[in-house]
PyMOL Python script that loads the backbone (N, CA, C, O; Angstrom):
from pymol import cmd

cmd.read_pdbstr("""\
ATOM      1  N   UNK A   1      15.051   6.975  -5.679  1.00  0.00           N
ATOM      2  CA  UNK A   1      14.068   6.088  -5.102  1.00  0.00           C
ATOM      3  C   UNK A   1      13.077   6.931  -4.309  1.00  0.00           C
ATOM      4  O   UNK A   1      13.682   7.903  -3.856  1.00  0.00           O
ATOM      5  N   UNK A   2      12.016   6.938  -4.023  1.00  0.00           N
ATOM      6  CA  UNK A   2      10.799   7.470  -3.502  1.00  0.00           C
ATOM      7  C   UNK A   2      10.051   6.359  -2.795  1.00  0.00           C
ATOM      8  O   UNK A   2      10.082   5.228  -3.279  1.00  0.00           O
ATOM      9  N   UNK A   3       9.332   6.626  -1.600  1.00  0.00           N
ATOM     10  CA  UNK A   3       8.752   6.650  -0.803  1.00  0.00           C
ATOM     11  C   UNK A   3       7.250   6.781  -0.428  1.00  0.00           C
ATOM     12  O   UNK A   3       6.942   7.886   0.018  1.00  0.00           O
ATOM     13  N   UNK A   4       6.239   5.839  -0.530  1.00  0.00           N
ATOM     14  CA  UNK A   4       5.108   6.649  -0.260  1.00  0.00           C
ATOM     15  C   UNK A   4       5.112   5.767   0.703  1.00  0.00           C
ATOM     16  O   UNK A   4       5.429   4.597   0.918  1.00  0.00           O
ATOM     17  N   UNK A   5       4.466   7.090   1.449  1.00  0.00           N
ATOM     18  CA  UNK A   5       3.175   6.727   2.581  1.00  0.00           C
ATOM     19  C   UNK A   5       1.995   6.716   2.397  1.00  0.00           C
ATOM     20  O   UNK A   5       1.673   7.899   2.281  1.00  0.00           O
ATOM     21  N   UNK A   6       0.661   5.754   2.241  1.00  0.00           N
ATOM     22  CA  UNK A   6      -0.009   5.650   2.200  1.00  0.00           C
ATOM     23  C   UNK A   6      -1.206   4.833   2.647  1.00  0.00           C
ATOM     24  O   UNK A   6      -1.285   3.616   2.483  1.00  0.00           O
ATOM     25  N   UNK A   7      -2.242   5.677   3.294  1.00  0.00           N
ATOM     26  CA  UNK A   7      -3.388   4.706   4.041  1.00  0.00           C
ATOM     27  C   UNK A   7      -3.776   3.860   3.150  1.00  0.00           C
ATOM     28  O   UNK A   7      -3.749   3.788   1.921  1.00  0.00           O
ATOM     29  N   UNK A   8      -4.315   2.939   4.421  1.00  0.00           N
ATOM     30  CA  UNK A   8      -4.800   1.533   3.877  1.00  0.00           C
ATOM     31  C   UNK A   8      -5.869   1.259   4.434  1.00  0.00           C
ATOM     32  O   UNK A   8      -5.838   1.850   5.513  1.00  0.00           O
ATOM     33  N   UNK A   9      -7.138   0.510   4.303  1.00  0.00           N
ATOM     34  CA  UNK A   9      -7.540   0.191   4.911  1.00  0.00           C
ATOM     35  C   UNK A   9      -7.946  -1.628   5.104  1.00  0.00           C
ATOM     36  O   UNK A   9      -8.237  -2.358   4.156  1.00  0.00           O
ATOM     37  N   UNK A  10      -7.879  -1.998   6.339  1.00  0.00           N
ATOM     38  CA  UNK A  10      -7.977  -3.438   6.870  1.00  0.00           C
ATOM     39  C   UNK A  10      -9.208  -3.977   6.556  1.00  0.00           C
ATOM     40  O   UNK A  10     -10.069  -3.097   6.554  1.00  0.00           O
ATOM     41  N   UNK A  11      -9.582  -4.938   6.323  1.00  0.00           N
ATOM     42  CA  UNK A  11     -11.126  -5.818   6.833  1.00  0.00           C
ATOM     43  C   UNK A  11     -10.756  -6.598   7.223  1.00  0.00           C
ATOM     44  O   UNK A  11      -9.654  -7.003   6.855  1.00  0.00           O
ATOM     45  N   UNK A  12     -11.777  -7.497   8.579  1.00  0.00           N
ATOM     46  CA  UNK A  12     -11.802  -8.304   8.961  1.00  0.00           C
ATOM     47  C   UNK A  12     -12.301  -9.725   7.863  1.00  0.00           C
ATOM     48  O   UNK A  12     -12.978  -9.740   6.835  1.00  0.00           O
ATOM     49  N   UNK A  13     -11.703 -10.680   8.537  1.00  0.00           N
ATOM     50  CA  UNK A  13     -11.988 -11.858   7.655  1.00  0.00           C
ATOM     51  C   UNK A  13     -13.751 -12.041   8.012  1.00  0.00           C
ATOM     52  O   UNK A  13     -14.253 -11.987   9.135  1.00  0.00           O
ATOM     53  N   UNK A  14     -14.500 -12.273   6.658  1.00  0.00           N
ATOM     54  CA  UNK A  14     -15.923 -12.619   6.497  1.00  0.00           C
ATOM     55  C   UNK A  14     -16.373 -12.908   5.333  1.00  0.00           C
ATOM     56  O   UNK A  14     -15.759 -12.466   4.363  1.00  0.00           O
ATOM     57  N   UNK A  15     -17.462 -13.657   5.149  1.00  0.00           N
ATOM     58  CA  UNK A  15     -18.180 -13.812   3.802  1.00  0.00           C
ATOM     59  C   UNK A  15     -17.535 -12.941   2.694  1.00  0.00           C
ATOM     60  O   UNK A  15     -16.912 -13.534   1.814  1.00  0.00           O
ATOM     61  N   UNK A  16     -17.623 -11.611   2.654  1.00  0.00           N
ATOM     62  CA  UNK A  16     -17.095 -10.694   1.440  1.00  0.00           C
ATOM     63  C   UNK A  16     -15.692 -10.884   1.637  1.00  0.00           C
ATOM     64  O   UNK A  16     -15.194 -10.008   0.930  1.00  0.00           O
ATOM     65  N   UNK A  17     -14.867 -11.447   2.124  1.00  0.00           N
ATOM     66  CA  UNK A  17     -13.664 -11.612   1.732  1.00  0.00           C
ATOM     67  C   UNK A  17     -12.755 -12.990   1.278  1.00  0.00           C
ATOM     68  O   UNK A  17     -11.603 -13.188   0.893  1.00  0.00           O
ATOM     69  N   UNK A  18     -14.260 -14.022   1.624  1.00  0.00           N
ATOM     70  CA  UNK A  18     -13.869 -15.136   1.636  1.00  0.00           C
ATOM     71  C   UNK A  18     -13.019 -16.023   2.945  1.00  0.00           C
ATOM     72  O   UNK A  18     -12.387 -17.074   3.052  1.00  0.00           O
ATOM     73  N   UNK A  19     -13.455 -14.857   3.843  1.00  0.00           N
ATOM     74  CA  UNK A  19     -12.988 -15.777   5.269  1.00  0.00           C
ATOM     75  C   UNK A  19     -11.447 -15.532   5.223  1.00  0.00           C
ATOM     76  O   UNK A  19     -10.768 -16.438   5.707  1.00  0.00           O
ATOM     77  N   UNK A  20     -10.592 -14.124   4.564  1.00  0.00           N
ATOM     78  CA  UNK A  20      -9.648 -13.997   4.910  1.00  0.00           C
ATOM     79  C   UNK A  20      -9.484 -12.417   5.104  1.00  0.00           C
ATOM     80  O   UNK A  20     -10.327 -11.593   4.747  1.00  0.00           O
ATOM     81  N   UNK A  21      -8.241 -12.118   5.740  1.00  0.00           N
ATOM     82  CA  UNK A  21      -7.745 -10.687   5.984  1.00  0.00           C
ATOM     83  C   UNK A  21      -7.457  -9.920   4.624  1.00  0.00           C
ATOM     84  O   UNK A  21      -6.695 -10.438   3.808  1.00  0.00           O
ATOM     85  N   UNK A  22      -8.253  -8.282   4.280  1.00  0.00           N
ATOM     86  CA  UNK A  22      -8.542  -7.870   2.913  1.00  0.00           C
ATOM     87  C   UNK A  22      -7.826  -6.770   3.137  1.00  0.00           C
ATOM     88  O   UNK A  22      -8.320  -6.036   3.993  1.00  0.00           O
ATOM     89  N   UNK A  23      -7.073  -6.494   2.776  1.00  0.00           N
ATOM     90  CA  UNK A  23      -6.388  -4.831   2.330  1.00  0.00           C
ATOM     91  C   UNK A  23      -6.815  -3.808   1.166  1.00  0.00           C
ATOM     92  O   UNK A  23      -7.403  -4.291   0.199  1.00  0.00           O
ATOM     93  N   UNK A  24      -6.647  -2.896   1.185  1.00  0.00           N
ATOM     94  CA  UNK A  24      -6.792  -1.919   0.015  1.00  0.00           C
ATOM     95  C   UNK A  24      -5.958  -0.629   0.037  1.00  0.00           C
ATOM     96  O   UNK A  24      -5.272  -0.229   0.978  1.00  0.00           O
ATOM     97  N   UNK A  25      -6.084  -0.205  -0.832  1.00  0.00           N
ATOM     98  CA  UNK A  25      -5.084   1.261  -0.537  1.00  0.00           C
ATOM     99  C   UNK A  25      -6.120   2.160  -1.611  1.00  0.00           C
ATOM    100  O   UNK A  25      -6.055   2.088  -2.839  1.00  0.00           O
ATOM    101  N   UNK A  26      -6.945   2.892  -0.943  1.00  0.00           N
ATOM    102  CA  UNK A  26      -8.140   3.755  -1.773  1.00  0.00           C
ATOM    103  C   UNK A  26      -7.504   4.469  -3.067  1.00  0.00           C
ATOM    104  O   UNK A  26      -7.783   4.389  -4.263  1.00  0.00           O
ATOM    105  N   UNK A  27      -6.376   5.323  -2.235  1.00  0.00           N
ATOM    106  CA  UNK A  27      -5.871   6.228  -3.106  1.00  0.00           C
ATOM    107  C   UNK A  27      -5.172   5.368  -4.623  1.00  0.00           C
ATOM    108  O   UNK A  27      -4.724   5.988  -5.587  1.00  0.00           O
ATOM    109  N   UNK A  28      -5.220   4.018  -4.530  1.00  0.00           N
ATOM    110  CA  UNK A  28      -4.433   3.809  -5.667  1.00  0.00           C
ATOM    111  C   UNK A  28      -5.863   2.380  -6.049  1.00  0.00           C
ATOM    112  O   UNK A  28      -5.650   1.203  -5.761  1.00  0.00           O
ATOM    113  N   UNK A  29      -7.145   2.835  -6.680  1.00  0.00           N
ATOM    114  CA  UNK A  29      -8.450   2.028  -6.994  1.00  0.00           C
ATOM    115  C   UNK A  29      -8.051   0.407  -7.419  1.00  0.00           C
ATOM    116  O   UNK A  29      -7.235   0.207  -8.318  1.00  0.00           O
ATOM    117  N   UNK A  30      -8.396  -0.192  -7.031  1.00  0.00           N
ATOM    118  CA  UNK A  30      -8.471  -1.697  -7.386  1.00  0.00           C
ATOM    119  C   UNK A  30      -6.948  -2.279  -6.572  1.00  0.00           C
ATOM    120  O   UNK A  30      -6.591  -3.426  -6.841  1.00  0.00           O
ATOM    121  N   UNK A  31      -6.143  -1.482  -5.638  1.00  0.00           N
ATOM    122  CA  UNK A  31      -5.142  -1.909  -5.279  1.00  0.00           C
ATOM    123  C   UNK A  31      -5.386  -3.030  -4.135  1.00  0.00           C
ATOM    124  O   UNK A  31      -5.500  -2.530  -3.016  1.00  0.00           O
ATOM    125  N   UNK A  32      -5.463  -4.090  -4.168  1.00  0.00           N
ATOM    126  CA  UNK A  32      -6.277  -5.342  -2.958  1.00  0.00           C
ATOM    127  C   UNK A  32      -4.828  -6.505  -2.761  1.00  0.00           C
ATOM    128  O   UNK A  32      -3.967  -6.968  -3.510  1.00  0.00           O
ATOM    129  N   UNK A  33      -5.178  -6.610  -1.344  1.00  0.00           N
ATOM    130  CA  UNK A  33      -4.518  -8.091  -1.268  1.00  0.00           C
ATOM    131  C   UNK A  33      -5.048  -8.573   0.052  1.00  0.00           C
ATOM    132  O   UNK A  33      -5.481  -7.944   1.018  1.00  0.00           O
ATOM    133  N   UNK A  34      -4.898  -9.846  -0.166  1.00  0.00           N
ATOM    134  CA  UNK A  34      -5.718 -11.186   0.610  1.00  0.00           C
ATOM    135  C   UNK A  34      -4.204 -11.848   1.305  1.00  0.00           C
ATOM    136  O   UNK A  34      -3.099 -12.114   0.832  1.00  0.00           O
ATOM    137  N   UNK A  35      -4.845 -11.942   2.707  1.00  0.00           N
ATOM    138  CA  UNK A  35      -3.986 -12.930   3.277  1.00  0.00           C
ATOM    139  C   UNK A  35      -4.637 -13.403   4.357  1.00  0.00           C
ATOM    140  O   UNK A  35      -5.556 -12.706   4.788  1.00  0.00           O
ATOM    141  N   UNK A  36      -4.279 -14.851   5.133  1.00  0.00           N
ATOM    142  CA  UNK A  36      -4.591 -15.255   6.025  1.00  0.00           C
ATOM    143  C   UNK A  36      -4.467 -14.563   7.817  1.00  0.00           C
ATOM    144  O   UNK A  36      -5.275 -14.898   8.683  1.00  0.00           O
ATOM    145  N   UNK A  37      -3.397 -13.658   8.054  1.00  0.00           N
ATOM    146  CA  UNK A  37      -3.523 -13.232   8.840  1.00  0.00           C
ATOM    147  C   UNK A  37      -3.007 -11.151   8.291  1.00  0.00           C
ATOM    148  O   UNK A  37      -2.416 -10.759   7.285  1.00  0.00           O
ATOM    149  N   UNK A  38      -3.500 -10.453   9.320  1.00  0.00           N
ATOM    150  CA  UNK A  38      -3.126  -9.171   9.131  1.00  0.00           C
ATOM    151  C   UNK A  38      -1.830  -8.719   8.513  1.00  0.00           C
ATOM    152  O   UNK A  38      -1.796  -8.055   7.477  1.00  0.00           O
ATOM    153  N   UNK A  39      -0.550  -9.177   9.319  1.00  0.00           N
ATOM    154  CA  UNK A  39       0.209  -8.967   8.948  1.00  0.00           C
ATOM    155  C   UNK A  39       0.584  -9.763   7.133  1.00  0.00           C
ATOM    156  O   UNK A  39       0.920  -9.122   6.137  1.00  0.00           O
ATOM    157  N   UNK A  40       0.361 -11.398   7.235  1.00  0.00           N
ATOM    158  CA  UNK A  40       0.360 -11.272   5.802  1.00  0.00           C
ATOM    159  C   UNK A  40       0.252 -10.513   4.723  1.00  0.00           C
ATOM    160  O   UNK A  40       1.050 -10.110   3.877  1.00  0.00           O
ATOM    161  N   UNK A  41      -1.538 -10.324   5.018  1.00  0.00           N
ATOM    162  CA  UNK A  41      -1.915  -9.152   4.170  1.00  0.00           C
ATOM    163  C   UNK A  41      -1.527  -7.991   4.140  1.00  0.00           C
ATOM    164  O   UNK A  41      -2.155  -7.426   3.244  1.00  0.00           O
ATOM    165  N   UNK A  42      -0.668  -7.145   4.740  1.00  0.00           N
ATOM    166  CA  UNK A  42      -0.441  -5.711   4.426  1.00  0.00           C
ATOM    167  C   UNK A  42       1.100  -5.976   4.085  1.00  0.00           C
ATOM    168  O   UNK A  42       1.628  -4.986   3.578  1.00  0.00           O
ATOM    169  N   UNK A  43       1.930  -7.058   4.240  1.00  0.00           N
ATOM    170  CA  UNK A  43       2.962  -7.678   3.172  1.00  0.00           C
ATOM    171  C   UNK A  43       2.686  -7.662   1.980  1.00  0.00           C
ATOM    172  O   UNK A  43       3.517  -7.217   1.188  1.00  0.00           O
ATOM    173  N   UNK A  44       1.145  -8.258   1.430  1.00  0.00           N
ATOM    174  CA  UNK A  44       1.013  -8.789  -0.123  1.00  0.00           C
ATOM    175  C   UNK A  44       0.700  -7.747  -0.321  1.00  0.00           C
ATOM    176  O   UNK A  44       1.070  -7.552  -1.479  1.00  0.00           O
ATOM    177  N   UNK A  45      -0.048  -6.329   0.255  1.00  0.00           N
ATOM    178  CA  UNK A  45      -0.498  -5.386  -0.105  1.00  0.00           C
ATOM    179  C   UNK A  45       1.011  -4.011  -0.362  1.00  0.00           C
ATOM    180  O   UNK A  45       1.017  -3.061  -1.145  1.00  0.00           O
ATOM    181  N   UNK A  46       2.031  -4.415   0.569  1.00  0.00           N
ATOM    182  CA  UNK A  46       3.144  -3.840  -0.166  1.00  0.00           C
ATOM    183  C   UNK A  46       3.550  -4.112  -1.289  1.00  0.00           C
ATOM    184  O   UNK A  46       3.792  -3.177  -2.053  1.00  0.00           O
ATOM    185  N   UNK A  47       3.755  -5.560  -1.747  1.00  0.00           N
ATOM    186  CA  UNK A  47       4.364  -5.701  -2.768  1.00  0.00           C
ATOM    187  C   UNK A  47       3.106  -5.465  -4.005  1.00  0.00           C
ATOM    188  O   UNK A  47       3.622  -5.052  -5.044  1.00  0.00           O
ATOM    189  N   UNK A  48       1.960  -5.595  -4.085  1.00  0.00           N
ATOM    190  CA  UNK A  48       0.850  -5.214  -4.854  1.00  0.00           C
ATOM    191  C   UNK A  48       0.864  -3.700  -5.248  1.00  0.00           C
ATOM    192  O   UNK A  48       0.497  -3.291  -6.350  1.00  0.00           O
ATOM    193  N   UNK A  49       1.392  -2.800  -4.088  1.00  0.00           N
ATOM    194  CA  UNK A  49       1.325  -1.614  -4.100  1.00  0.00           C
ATOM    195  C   UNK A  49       2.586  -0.754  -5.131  1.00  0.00           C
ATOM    196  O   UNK A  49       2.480   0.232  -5.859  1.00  0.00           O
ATOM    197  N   UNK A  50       3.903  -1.743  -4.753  1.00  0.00           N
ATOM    198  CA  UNK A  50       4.916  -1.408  -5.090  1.00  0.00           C
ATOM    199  C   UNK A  50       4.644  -1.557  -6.846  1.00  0.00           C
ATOM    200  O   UNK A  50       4.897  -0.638  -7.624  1.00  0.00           O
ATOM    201  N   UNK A  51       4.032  -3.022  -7.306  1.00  0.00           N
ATOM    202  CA  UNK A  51       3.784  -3.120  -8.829  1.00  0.00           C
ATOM    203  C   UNK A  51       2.805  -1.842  -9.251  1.00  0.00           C
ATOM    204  O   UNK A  51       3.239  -0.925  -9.949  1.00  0.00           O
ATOM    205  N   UNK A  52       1.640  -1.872  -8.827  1.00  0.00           N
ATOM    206  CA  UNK A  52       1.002  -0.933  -9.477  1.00  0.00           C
ATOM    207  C   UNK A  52       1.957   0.579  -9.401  1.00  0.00           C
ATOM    208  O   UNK A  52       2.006   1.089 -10.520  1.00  0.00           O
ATOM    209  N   UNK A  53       2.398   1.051  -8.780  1.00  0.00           N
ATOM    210  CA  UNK A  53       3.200   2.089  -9.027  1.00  0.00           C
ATOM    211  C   UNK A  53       3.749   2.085 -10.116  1.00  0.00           C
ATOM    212  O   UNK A  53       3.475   2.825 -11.061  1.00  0.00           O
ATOM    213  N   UNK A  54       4.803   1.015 -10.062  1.00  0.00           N
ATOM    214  CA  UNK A  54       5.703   0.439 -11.046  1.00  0.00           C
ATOM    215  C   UNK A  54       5.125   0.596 -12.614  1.00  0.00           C
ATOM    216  O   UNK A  54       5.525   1.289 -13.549  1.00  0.00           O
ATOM    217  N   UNK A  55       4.306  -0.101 -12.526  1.00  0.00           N
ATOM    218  CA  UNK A  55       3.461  -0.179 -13.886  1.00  0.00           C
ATOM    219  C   UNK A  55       3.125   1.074 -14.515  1.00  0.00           C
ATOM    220  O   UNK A  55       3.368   1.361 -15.687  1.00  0.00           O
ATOM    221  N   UNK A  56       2.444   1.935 -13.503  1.00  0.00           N
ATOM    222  CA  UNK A  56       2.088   3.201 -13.746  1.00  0.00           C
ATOM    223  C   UNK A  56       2.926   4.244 -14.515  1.00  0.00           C
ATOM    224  O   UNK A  56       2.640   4.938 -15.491  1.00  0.00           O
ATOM    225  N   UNK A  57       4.433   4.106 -13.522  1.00  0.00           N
ATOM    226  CA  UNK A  57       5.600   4.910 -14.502  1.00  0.00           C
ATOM    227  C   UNK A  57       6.155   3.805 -15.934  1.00  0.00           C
ATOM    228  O   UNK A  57       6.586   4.196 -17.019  1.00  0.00           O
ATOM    229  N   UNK A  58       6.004   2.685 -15.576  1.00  0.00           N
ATOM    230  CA  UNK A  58       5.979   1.750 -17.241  1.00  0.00           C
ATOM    231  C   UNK A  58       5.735   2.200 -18.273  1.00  0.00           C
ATOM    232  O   UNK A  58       6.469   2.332 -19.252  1.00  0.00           O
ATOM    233  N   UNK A  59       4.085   2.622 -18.045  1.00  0.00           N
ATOM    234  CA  UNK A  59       3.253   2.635 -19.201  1.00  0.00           C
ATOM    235  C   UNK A  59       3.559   4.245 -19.237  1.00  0.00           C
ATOM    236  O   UNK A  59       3.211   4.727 -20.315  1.00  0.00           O
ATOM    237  N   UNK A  60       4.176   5.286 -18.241  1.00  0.00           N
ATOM    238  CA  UNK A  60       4.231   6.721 -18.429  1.00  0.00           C
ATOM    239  C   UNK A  60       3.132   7.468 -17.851  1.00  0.00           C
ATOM    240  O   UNK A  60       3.104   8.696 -17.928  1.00  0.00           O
ATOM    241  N   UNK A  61       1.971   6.606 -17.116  1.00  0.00           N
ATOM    242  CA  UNK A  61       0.732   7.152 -16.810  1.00  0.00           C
ATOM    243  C   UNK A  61       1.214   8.159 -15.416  1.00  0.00           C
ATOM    244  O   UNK A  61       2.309   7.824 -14.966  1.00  0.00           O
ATOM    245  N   UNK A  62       0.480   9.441 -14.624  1.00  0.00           N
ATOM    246  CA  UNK A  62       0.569   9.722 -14.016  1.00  0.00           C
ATOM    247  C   UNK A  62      -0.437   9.153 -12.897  1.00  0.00           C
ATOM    248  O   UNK A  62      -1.620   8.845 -13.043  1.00  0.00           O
ATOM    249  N   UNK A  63       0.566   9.083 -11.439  1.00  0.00           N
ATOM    250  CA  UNK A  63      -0.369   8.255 -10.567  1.00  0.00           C
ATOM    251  C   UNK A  63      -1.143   9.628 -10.349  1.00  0.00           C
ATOM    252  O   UNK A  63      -0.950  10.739 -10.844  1.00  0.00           O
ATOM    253  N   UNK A  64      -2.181   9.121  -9.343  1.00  0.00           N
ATOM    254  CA  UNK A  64      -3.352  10.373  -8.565  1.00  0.00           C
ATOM    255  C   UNK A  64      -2.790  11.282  -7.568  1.00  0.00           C
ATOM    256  O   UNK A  64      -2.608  10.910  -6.409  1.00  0.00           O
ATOM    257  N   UNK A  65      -2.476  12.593  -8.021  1.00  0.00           N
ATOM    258  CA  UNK A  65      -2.062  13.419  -6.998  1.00  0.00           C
ATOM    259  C   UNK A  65      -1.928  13.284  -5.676  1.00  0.00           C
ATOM    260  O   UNK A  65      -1.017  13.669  -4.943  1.00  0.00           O
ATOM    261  N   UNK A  66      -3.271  12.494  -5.345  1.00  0.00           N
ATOM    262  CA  UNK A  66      -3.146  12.028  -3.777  1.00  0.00           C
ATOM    263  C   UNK A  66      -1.449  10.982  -3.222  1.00  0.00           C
ATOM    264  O   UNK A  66      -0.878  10.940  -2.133  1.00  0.00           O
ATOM    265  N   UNK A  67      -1.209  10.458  -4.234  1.00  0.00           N
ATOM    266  CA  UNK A  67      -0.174   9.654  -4.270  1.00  0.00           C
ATOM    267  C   UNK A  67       0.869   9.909  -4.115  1.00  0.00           C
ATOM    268  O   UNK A  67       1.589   9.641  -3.153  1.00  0.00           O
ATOM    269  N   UNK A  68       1.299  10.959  -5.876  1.00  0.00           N
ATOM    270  CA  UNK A  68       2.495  11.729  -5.344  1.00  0.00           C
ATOM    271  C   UNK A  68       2.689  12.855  -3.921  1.00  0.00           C
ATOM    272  O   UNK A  68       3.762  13.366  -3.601  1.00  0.00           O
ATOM    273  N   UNK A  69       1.760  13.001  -3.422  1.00  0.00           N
ATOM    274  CA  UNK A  69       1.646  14.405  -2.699  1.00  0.00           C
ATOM    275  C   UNK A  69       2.191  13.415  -1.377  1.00  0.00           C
ATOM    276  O   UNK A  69       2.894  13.963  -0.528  1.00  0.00           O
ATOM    277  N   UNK A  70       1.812  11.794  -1.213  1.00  0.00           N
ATOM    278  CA  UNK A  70       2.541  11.225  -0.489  1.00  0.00           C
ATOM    279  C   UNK A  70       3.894  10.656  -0.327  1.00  0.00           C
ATOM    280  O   UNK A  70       4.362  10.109   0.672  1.00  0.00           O
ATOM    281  N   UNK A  71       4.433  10.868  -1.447  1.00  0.00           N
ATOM    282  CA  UNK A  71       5.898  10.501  -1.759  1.00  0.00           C
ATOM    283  C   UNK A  71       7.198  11.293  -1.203  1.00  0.00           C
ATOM    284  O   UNK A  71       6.941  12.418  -0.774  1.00  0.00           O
ATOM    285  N   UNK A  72       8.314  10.958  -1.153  1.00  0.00           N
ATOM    286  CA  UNK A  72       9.584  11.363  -0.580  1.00  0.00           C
ATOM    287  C   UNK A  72      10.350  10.313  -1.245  1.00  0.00           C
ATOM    288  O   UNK A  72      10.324   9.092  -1.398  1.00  0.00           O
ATOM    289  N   UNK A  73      11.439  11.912  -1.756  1.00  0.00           N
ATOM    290  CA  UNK A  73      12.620  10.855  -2.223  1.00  0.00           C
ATOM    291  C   UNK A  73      13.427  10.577  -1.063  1.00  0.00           C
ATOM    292  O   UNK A  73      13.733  11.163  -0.025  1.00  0.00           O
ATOM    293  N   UNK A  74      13.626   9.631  -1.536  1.00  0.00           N
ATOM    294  CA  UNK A  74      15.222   9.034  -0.471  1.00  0.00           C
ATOM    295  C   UNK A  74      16.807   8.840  -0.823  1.00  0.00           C
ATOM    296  O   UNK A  74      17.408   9.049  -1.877  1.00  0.00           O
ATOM    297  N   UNK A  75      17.203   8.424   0.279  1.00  0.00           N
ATOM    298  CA  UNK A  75      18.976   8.718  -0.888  1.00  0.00           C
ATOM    299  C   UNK A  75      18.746   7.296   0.065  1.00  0.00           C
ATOM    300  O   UNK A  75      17.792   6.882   0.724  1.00  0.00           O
ATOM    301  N   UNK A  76      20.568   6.609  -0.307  1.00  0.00           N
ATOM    302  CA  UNK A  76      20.232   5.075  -0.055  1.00  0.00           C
ATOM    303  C   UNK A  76      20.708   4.664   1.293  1.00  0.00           C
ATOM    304  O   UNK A  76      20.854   3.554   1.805  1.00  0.00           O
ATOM    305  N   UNK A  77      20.894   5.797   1.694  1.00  0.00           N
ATOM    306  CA  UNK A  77      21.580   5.789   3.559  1.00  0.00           C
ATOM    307  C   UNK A  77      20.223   6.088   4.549  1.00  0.00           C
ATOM    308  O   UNK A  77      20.425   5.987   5.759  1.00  0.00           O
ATOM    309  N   UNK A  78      18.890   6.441   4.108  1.00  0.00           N
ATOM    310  CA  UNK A  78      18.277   6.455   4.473  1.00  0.00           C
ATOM    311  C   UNK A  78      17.093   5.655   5.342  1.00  0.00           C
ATOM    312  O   UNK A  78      16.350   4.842   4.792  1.00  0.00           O
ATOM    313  N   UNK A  79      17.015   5.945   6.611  1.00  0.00           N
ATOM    314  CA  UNK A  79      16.419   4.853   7.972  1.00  0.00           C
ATOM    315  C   UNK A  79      15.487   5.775   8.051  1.00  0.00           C
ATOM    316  O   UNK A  79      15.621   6.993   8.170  1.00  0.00           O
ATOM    317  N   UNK A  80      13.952   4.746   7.935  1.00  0.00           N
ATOM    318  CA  UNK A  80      12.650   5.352   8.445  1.00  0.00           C
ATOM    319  C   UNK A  80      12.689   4.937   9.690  1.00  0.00           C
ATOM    320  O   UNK A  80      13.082   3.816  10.014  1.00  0.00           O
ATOM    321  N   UNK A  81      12.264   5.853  10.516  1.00  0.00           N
ATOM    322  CA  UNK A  81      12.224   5.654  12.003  1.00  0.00           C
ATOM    323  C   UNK A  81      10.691   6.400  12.299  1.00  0.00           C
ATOM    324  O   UNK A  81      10.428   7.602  12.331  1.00  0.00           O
ATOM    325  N   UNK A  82       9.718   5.120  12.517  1.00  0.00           N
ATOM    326  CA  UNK A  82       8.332   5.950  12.786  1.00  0.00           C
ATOM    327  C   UNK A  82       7.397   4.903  13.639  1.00  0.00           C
ATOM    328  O   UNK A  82       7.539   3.680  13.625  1.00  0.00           O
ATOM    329  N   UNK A  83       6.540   5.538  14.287  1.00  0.00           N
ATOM    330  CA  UNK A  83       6.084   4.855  15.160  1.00  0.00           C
ATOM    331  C   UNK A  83       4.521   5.370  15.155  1.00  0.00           C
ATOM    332  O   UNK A  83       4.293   6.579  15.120  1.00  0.00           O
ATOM    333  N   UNK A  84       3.259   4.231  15.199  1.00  0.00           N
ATOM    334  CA  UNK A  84       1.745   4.800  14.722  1.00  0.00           C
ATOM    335  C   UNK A  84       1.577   4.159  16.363  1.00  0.00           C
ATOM    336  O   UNK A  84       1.985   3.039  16.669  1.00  0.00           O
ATOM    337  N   UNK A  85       0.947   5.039  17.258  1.00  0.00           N
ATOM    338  CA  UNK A  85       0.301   4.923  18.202  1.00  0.00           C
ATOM    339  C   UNK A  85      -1.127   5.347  18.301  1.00  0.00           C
ATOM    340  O   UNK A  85      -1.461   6.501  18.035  1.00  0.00           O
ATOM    341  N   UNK A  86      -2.039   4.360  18.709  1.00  0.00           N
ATOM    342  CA  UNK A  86      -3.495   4.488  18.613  1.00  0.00           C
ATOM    343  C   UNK A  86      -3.841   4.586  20.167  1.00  0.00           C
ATOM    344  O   UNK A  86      -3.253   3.732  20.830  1.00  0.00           O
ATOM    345  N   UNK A  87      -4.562   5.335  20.798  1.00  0.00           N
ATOM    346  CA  UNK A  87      -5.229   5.038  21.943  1.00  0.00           C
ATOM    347  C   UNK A  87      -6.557   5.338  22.001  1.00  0.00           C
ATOM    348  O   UNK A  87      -7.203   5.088  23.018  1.00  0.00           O
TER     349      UNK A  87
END
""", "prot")
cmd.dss("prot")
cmd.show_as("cartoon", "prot")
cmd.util.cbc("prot")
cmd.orient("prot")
C-alpha cells in the first residue's frame, strides 16, 4: 500500500464554483471535487484522488513523477502522525 502526500489547492465558494467549496490537486490535472463546506470537500477530493490513482495503475498508465516522488510505502501497522501549522 502507498501513500501520497499531495498539495491541494482550496477555493472559496463563488460564481466559478457555483457557490460551493472547490478542491484540486494540480499535480494529478482535472483531479476536482465540490462540496458544501471545506472539510467536505477535501473528503470528496480524497476519495476522487484515491480513484484517479487507481485507474491510472488499471489502465497500466504511469502517474506524473511529481506524484510518485510523493509516495511512501506503508506496511499495515502503520500511524501517520503529522501536524500542518500555519502562522
Amino acid at each position: 500500500m502507498k501513500l501520497y502526500k499531495l498539495p491541494f489547492v482550496m477555493h472559496e465558494p463563488g460564481a466559478e464554483t457555483e457557490d460551493k467549496f472547490m478542491a484540486e490537486i494540480p499535480a494529478l490535472p482535472g483531479c476536482r471535487a465540490w462540496g458544501d463546506t471545506a472539510a467536505q470537500t477535501l473528503e470528496n477530493l480524497q476519495s476522487v484522488a484515491a480513484a484517479f490513482i487507481e485507474s491510472h495503475a488499471d489502465m497500466g498508465d504511469d502517474l506524473p513523477l511529481e506524484v510518485e516522488a510523493a509516495s511512501v510505502e506503508i506496511a499495515k501497522n502503520f500511524v501517520l502522525n503529522e501536524v500542518l501549522v500555519t502562522v
